[in-house]
C-alpha positions as CSV (number, residue, x, y, z in Angstrom):
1,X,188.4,7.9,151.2
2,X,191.5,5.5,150.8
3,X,193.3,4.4,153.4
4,X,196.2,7.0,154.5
5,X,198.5,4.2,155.3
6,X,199.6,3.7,152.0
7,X,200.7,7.5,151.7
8,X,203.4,6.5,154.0
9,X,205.3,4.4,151.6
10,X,208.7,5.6,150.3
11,X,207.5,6.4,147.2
12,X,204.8,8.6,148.9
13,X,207.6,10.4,151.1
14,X,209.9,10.6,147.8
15,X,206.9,12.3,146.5
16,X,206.3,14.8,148.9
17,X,210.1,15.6,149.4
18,X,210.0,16.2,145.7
19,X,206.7,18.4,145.3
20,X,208.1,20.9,148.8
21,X,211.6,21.0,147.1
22,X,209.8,21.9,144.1
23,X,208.1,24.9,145.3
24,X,210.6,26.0,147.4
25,X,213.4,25.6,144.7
26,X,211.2,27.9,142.2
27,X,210.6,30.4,144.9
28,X,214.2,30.8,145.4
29,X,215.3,30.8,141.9
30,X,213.2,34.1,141.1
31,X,214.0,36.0,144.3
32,X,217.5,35.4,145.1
33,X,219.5,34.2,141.3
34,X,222.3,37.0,141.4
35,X,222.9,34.8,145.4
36,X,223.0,31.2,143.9
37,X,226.7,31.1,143.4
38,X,227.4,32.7,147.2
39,X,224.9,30.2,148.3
40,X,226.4,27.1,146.6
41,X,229.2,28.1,148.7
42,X,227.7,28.1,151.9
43,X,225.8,24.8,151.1
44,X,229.1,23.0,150.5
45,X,230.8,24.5,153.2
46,X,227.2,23.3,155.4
47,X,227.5,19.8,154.1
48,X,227.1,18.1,157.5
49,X,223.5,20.6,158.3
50,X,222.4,19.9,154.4
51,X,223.1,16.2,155.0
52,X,219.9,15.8,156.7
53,X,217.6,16.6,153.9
54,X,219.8,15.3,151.0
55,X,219.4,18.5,149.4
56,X,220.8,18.2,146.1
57,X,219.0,14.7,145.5
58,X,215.6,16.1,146.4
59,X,216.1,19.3,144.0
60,X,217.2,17.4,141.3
61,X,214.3,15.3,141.5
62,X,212.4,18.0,141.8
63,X,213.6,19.5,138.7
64,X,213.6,16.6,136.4
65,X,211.4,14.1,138.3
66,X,207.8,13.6,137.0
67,X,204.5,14.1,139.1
68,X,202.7,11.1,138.8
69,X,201.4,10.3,142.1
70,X,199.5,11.8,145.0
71,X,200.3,15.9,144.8
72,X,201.5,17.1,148.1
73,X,198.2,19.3,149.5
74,X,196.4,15.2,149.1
75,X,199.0,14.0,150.1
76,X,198.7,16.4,153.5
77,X,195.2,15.8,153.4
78,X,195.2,11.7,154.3
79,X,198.2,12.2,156.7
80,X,196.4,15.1,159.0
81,X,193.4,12.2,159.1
82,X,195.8,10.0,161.0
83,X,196.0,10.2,164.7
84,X,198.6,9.8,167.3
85,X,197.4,6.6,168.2
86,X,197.4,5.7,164.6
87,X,200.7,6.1,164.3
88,X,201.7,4.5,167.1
89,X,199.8,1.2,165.5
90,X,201.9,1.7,162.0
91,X,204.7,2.2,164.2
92,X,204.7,-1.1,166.3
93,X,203.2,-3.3,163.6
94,X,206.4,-2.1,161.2
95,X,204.7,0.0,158.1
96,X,206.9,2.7,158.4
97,X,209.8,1.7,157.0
98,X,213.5,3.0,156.8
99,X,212.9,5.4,154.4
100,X,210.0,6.9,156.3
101,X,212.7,7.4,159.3
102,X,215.5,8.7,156.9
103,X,213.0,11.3,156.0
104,X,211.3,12.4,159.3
105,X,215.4,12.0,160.5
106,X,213.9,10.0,163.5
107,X,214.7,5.9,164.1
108,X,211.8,4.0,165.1
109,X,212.6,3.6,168.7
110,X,212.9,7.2,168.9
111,X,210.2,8.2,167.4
112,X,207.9,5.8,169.1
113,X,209.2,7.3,171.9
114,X,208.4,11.3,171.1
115,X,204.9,9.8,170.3
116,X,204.3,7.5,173.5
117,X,206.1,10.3,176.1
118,X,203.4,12.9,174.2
119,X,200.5,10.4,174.5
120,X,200.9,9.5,178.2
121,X,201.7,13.5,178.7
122,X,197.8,14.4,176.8
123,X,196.1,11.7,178.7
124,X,197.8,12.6,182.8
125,X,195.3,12.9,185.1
126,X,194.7,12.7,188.8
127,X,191.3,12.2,190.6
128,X,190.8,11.8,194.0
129,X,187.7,12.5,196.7
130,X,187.5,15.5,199.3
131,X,185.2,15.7,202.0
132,X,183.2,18.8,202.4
133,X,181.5,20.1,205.3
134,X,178.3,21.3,204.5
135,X,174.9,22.7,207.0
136,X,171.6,20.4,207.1
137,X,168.3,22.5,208.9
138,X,165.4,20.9,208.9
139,X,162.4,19.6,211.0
140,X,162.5,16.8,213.2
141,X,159.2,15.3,215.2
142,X,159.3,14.9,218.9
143,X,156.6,12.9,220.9
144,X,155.3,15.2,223.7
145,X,156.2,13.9,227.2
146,X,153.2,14.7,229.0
147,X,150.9,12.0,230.9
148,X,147.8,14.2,229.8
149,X,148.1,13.2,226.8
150,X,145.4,10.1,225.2
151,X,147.6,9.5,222.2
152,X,151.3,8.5,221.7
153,X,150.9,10.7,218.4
154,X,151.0,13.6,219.9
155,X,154.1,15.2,219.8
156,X,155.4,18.8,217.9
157,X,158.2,19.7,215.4
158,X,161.9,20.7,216.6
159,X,164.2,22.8,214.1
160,X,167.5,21.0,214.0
161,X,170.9,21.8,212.3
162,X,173.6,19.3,211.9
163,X,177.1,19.6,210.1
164,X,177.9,16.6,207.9
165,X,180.3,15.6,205.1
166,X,179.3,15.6,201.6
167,X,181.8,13.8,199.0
168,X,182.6,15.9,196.7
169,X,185.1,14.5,194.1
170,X,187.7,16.6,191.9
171,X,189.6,16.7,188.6
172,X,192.8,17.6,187.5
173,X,191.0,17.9,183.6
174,X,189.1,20.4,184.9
175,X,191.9,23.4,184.3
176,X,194.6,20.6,182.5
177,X,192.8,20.1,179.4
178,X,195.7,21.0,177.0
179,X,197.2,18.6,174.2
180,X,200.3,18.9,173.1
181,X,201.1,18.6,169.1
182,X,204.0,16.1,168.7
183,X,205.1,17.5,165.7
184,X,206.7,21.1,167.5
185,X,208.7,18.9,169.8
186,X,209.3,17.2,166.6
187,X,210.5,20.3,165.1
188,X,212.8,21.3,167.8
189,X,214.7,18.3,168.3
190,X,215.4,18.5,164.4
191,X,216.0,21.9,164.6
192,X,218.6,21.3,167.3
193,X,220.4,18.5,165.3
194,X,222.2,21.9,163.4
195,X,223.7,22.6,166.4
196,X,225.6,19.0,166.8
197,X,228.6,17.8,165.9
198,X,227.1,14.5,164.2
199,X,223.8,16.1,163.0
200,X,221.7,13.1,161.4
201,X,222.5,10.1,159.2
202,X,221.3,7.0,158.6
203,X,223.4,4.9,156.1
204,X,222.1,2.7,153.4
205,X,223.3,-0.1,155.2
206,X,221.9,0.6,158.6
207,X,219.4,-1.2,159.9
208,X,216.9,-0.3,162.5
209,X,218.2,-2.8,165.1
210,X,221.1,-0.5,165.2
211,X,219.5,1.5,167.6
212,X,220.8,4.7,166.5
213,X,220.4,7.2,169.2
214,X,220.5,11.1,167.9
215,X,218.8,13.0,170.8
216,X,220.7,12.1,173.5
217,X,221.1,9.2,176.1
218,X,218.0,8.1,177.1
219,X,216.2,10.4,174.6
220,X,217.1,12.8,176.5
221,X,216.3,15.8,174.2
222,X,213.4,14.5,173.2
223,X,212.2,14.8,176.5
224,X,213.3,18.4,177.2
225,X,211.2,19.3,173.8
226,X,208.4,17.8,175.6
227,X,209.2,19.5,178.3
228,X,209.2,22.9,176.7
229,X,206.2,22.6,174.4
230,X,204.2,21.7,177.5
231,X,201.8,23.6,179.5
232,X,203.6,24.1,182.8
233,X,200.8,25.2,185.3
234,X,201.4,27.1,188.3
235,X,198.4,26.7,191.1
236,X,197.4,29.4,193.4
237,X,195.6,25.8,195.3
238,X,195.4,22.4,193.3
239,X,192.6,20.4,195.2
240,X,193.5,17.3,192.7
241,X,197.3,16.9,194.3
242,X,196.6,19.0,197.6
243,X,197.3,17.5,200.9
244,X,194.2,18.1,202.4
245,X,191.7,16.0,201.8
246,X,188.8,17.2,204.1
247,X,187.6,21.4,204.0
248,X,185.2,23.2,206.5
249,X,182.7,25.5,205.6
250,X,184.2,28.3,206.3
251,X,188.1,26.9,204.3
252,X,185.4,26.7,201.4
253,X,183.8,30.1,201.7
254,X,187.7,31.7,201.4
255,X,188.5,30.1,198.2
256,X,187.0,30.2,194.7
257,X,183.8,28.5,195.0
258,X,180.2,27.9,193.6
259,X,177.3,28.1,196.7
260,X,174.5,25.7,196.8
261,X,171.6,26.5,199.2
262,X,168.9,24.8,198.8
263,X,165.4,23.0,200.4
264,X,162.9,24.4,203.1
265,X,164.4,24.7,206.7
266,X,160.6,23.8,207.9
267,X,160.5,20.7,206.4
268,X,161.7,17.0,207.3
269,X,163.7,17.3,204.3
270,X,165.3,20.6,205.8
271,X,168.4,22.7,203.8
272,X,171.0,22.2,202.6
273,X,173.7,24.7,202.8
274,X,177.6,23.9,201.3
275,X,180.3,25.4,198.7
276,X,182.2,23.5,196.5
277,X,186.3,25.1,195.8
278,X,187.7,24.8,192.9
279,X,191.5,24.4,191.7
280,X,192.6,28.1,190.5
281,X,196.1,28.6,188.5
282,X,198.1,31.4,189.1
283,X,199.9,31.5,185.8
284,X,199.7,28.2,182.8
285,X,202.0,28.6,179.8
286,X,202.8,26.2,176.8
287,X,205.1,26.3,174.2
288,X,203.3,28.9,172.3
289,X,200.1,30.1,174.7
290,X,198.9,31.0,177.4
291,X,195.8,30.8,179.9
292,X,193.8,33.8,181.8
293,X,190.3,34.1,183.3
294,X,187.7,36.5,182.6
295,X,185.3,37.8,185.1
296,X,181.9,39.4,185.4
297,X,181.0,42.6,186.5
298,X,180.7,43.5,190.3
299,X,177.2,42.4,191.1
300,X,174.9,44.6,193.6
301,X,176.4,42.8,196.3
302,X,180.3,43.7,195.1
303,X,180.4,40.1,194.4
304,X,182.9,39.1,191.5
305,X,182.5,35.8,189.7
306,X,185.1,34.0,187.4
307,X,183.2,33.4,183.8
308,X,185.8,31.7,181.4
309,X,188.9,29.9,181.8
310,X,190.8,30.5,178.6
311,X,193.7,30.0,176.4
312,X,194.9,32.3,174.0
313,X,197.8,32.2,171.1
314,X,201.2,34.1,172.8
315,X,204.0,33.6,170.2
316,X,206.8,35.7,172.3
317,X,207.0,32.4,174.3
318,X,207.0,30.1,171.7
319,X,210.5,32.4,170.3
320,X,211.7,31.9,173.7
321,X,211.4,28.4,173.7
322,X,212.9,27.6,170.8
323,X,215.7,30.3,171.5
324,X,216.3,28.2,174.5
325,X,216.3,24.9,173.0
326,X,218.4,25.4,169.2
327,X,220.5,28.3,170.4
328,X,219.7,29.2,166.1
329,X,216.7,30.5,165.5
330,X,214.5,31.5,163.3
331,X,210.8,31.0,163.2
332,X,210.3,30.6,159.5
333,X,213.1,27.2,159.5
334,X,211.1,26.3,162.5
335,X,207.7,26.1,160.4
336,X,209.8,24.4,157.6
337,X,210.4,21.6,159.7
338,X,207.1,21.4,161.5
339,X,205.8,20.8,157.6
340,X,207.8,18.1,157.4
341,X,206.3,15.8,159.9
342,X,202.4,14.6,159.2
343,X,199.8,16.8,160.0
344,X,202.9,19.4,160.7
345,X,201.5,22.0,157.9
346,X,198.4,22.9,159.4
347,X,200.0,23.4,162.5
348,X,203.1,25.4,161.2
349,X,200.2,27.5,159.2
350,X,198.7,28.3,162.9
351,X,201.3,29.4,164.0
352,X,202.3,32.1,161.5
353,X,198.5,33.0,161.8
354,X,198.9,33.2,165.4
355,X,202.1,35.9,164.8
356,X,200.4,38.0,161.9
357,X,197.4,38.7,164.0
358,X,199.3,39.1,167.5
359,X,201.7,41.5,165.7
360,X,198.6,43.6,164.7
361,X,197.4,44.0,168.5
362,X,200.2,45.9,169.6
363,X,201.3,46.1,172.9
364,X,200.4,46.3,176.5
365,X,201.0,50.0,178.7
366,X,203.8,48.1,180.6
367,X,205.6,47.5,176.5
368,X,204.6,43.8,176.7
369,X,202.9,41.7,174.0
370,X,199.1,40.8,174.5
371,X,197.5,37.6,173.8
372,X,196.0,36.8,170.7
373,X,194.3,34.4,169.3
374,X,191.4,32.3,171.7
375,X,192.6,28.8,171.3
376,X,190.0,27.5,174.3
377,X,187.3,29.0,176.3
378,X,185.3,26.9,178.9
379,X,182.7,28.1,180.6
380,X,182.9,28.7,184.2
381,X,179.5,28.0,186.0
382,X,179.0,30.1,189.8
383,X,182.7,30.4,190.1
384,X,182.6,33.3,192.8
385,X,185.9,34.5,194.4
386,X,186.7,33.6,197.6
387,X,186.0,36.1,201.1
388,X,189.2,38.6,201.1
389,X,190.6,37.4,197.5
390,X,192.2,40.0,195.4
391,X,192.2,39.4,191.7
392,X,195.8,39.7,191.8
393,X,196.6,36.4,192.6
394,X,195.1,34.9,189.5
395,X,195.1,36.0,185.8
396,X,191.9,37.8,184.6
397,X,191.3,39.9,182.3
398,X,188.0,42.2,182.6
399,X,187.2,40.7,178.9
400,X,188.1,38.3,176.2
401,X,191.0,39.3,174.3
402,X,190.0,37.8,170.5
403,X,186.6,36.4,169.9
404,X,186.3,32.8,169.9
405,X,188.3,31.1,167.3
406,X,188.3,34.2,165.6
407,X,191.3,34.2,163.2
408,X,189.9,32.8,160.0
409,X,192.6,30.7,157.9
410,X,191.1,31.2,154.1
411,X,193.9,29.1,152.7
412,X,192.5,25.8,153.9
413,X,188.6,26.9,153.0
414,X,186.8,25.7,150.3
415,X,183.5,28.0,149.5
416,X,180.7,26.7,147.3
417,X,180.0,27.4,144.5
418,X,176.7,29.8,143.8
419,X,175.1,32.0,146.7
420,X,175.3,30.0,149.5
421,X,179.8,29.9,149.3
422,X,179.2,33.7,148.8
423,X,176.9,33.9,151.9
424,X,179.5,32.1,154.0
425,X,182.6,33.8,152.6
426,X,180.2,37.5,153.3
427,X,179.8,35.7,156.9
428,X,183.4,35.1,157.9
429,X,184.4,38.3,156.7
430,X,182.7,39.9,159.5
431,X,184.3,37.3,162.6
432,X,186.0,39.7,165.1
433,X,183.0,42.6,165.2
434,X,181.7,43.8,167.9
435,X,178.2,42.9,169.4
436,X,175.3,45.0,170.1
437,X,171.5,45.1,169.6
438,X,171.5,49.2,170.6
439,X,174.2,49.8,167.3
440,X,173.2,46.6,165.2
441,X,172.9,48.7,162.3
442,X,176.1,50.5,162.7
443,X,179.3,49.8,160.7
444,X,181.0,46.8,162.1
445,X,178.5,46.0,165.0
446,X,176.2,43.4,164.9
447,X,174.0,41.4,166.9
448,X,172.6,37.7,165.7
449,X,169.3,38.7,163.8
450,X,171.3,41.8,161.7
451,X,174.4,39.9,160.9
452,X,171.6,37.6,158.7
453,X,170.0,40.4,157.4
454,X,173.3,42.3,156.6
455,X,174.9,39.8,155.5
456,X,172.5,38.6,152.7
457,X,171.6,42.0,151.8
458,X,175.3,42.1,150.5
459,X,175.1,39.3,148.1
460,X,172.1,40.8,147.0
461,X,168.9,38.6,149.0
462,X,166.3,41.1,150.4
463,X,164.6,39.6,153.0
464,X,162.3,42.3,153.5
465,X,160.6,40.7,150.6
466,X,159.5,37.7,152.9
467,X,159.9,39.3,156.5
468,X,158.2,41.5,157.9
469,X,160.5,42.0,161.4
470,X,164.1,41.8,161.5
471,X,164.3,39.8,164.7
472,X,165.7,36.7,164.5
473,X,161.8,34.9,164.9
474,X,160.6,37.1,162.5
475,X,163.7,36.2,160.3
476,X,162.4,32.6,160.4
477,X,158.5,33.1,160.6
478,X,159.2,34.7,157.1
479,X,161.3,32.2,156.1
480,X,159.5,29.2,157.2
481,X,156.6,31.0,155.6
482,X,157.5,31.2,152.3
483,X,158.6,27.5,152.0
484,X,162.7,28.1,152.4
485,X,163.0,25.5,155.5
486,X,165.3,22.2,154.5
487,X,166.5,19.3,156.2
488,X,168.9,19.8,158.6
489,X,170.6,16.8,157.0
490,X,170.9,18.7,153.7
491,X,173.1,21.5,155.2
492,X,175.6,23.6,152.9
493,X,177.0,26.7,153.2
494,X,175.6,30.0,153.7
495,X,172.2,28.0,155.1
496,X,170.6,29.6,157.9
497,X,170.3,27.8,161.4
498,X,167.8,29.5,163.7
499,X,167.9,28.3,167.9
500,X,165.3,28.1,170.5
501,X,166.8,28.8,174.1
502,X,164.1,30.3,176.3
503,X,160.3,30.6,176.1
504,X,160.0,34.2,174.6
505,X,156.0,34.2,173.0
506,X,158.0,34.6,169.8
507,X,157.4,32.4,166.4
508,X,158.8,28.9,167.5
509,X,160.2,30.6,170.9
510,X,163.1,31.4,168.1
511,X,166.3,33.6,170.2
512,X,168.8,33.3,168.2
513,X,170.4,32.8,164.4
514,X,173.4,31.5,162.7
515,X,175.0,31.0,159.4
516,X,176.2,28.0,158.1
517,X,180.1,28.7,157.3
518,X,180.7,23.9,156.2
519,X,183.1,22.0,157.3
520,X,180.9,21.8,160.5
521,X,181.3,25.5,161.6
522,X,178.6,28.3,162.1
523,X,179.2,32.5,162.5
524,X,177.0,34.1,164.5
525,X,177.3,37.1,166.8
526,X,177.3,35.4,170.2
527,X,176.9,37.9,172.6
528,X,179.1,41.4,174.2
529,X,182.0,39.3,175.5
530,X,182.6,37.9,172.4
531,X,181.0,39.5,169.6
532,X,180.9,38.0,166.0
533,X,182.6,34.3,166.5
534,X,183.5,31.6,164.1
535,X,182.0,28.3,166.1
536,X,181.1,24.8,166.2
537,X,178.2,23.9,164.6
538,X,175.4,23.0,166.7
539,X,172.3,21.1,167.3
540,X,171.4,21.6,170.6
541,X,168.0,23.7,170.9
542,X,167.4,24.2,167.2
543,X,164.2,25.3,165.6
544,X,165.2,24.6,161.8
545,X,167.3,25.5,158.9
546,X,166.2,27.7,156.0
547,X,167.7,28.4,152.5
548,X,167.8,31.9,152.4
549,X,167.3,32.1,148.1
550,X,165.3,29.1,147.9
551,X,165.1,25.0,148.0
């Protein structure tokens, strides 16, 4: 790949101004020409707003300029491969020039501030060390006291139970794992230039040592963007900033926790007997999402555990944030400008994802909008609610809103060509069903093995020709069989990953299948809370990897 650096030369930016002004120009000629003469007018009388994007100098380039260089979806491509921290480096060692500021319509020392204030923002975190009280049984010897006795061995065991503090140390990254995109604040602050009485200019003349400052004294917009697009978290107890630093048994037992008992009373080693708390949120909210829990049922015991912490796509917050912030609104300019910065596009292309498929889900009882899309999902191990804790404090919902990653962006996949881009396309197509291995053979439920079998029946591979069960170890006995396994090094799309997570007495102890969807992704049907996801590829406890029509 060549080095993205050099798509950040004026010429580059020229380019890309020229090839978006292009499309955008064509796209408004055909749907609005009977307008252009009312809309001259407003541009003119809009001079200062259309000052920022030199508007008639990029259209004209875009109509009589040539292509010759980078087009703008390459372009995109290098720029989304450089970091934060890589910009930061270009930034401080001077490669971005003026004209890289004109167009972004930030100075250096501004936006090297957006990018530092986000950086230090992503990486905040605050460990410290508790001290928990926790139970130790166990066995000690005592020598016998009698005279009678002719050896100083002789002696018997006593049962003995001691409270001692463990350390236990804790996390503010446990629950604050959210990054913040620069490029929305980005967008807002260069939104909200419309809505000031000098908007944005940077004269031929000027230099950067001018020290132009747009957003405020001190950056001091910049810093409320920040502000909004970050996740603002509201603790029902934070054990990482708490006051307390040392918790009793019973303090323990009353707040979220996970139990450990373990050891033999009767021995020297004895018991151990402690439970560790955990931070719990009461509400978290970004600039576009929001976070929840998700439980499991009541066990025999009534016994409610917390299973997944997640984050899901809520876009009525992200209207209300930028409502807030520009005062003139409207989500499609935002998007525009969030294209403009690098990397911006893919996130701008989230986000109208994230509406279209919120807009579909309807609304709540109470006439409120539901969470969508499942932007994060970690795993909560033992988390069991607390003695006398109502599940009103906290956020939960009884199950998980969208599976994970479950909104499929075609625009930005490229399928093979040949079966196996047919197998994957067939594959994604089916991300949001519903899991079950009762009604795996009813229309739009599916559980691992017949999502495989399904899904290759439809671009026409029968594996009944090779199998002889339909589970997913007879899937790959059948498979393996008739000389279809590859290396897992030589994976493409629409291959077929098989998994080993338990010792079953099955071929290979195989449990569970997945297809290979590139780009480092897999589909599978993961289980009931979830259904048929769209996931990280993985190696951990694979079997092999077949080619369902062939080596």
């Amino acid at each position: 790949m060549q080095d993205p650096m050099q798509f950040l030369s004026a010429d580059a930016l020229k380019e890309k101004a020229k090839q978006k002004m292009k499309k955008l120009l064509i796209e408004f000629l055909i749907s609005a020409f009977p307008f252009l003469l009312i809309l001259l007018v407003v541009i003119l009388a809009g001079a200062g707003a259309m000052q920022m994007f030199s508007a008639f100098g990029a259209m004209a380039d875009a109509i009589f300029g040539k292509s010759d260089t980078k087009t703008l979806a390459e372009y995109d491509k290098e720029l989304n491969a450089l970091s934060i921290d890589d910009l930061i480096g270009l930034e401080e060692s001077g490669t971005l020039d003026a004209s890289f500021h004109k167009y972004l319509m930030f100075s250096r020392d501004e936006f090297l501030h957006l990018l530092k204030t986000v950086k230090a923002k992503n990486e905040e975190q605050v460990k410290r060390t508790l001290q928990i009280e926790a139970r130790h049984t166990y066995q000690e010897w005592v020598a016998d006291d009698s005279k009678d006795t002719e050896s100083d061995s002789d002696g018997h065991y006593e049962t003995r139970t001691e409270f001692v503090y463990k350390e236990y140390q804790v996390d503010s990254k446990e629950i604050e794992n959210y990054q913040i995109d620069w490029q929305i604040p980005y967008a807002m602050c260069v939104a909200d230039l419309a809505n000031q009485s000098y908007g944005w200019f940077m004269e031929e003349s000027e230099t950067e040592e001018s020290n132009l400052k747009h957003y405020g004294s001190d950056y001091q917009r910049i810093d409320e963007a920040i502000d909004a697009a970050s996740m603002k978290y509201d603790y029902l107890y934070d054990l990482a900033r708490g006051d307390q630093d040392s918790f009793t048994m019973d303090e323990c037992k009353q707040m979220v926790h996970t139990s450990f008992l373990y050891g033999d009373p009767d021995t020297e080693e004895g018991e151990w007997e402690y439970y560790l708390p955990h931070s719990v949120i009461r509400s978290a909210s970004s600039g576009y999402s929001t976070m929840f829990y998700t439980t499991t049922e009541p066990e025999e015991d009534g016994t409610i555990r917390l299973s997944h912490l997640e984050e899901a796509s809520f876009m009525p917050l992200y209207d209300l944030q930028m409502r807030r912030f520009t005062h003139h609104y409207l989500f499609g300019y935002t998007c525009e400008l969030l294209s403009l910065a690098p990397g911006g596009r893919r996130i701008a292309e989230n986000l109208k994802m994230y509406r279209n498929y919120e807009n579909e889900l309807g609304l709540r009882e109470d006439g409120t909008s539901k969470p969508g899309v499942i932007l994060s999902d970690k795993e909560l191990i033992g988390y069991e609610l607390g003695e006398g804790m109502d599940l009103s404090e906290i956020p939960v919902s009884t199950k998980i809103v969208n599976s994970d990653r479950g909104i499929i962006d075609y625009d930005g996949t490229v399928f093979d060509e040949g079966l196996g881009g047919m197998i994957a396309m067939a594959a994604m197509e089916k991300v949001g069903c519903a899991y079950s291995q009762k009604h795996r053979w009813e229309e739009g439920i599916y559980d691992c093995s017949s999502l495989v079998w399904r899904v290759l029946m439809e671009v026409g591979i029968h594996l009944s020709d090779d199998c002889t069960e339909s589970s997913a170890a007879g899937i790959c006995k059948g498979m393996v069989e008739a000389g279809k396994m590859i290396d897992p090094a030589d994976i493409r799309q629409g291959d077929i990953i098989f998994y080993s997570y338990e010792k079953n007495g099955r071929y290979r102890n195989v449990s569970h299948t997945a297809i290979y969807a590139g780009d480092g992704m897999k589909v599978h049907a993961r289980g009931v809370a979830y259904g048929v996801v769209y996931d990280r590829y993985s190696t951990t406890g694979m079997v092999c990897i077949c080619r369902p029509y062939g080596t």
